[in-house]
N, C-alpha and C positions, 0 to 999 in steps of 0.2 A: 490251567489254561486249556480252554475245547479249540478242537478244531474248528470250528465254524464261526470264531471271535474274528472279525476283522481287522486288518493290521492296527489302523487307525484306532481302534477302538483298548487293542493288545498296548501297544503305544500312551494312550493315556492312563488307563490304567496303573502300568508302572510307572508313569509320572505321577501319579495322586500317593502310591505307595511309595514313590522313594524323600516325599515330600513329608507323608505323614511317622514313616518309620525308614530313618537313616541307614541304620545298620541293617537290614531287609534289604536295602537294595542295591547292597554289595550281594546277598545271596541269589540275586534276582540277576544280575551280570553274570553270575559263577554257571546257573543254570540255562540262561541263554546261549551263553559261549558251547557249554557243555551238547544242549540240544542240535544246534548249527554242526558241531563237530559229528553227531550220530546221523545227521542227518546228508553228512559228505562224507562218508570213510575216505580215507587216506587207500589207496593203489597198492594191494599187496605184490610184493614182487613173487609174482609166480613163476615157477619155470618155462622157459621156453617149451613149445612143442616139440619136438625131437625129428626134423626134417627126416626123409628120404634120402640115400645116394642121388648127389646131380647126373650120374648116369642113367639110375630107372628113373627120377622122373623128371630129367630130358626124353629120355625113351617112353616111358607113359605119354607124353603130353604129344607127342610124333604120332602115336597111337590112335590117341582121342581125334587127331586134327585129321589122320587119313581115314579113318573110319566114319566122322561124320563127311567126311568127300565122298567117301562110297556111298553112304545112303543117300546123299544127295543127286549125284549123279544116277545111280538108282533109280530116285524117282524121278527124273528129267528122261530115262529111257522108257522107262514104265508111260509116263505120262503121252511121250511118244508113241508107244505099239496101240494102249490102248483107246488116246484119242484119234492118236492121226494125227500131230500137229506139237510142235514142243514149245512148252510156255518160256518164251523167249525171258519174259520180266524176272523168272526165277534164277537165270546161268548168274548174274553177279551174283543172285544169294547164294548160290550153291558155293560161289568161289569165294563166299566174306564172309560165313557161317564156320566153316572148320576153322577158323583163324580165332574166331570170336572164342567159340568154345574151348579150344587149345587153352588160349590164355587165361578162361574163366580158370580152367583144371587146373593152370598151372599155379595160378594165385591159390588157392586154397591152401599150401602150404608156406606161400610168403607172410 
């Protein structure tokens, strides 16, 4: 059977063979089933990943969250000295952005 047989066409086929050779197309069920099966593997159970201590990474993820605070604020004083004016639209992001990234951190190990 090729790949580019159409189902329809996959379908009659082994309707014409299990018509013209009976016992055929019990081998024809054996290897369909068999195909479907290679074609899903079954979920091996792998091991877990092997977490961190909940103290380093609570304390990692504290990390990630002030230190993107810092470059954001950062740049909100920068943006300050060297326009002369501070982009007002960015103070939520600077205060929604460490929170964001904390949590992306933190998930990495969930």
């Amino acid at each position: 059977m090729s790949m580019q047989m159409s189902i329809v066409a996959w379908v009659n086929r082994r309707a014409s063979l299990r018509v013209k050779y009976p016992s055929f197309a019990l081998r024809i069920e054996t290897l369909s089933l068999s195909a479907i099966a290679a074609m899903n593997p079954s979920p091996e159970n792998k091991p877990a990943r092997k977490q961190p201590p909940k103290w380093l990474l609570n304390t990692l993820t504290a990390l990630v969250g002030v230190l993107t605070l810092a470059l954001g604020i950062g740049w909100i004083v920068y943006k300050w000295v060297v326009d002369l004016e501070i982009p007002y639209f960015a103070i939520p992001l600077v205060m929604c952005v460490p929170v964001i990234t904390a949590v992306a951190f933190r998930n990495i190990w969930d």
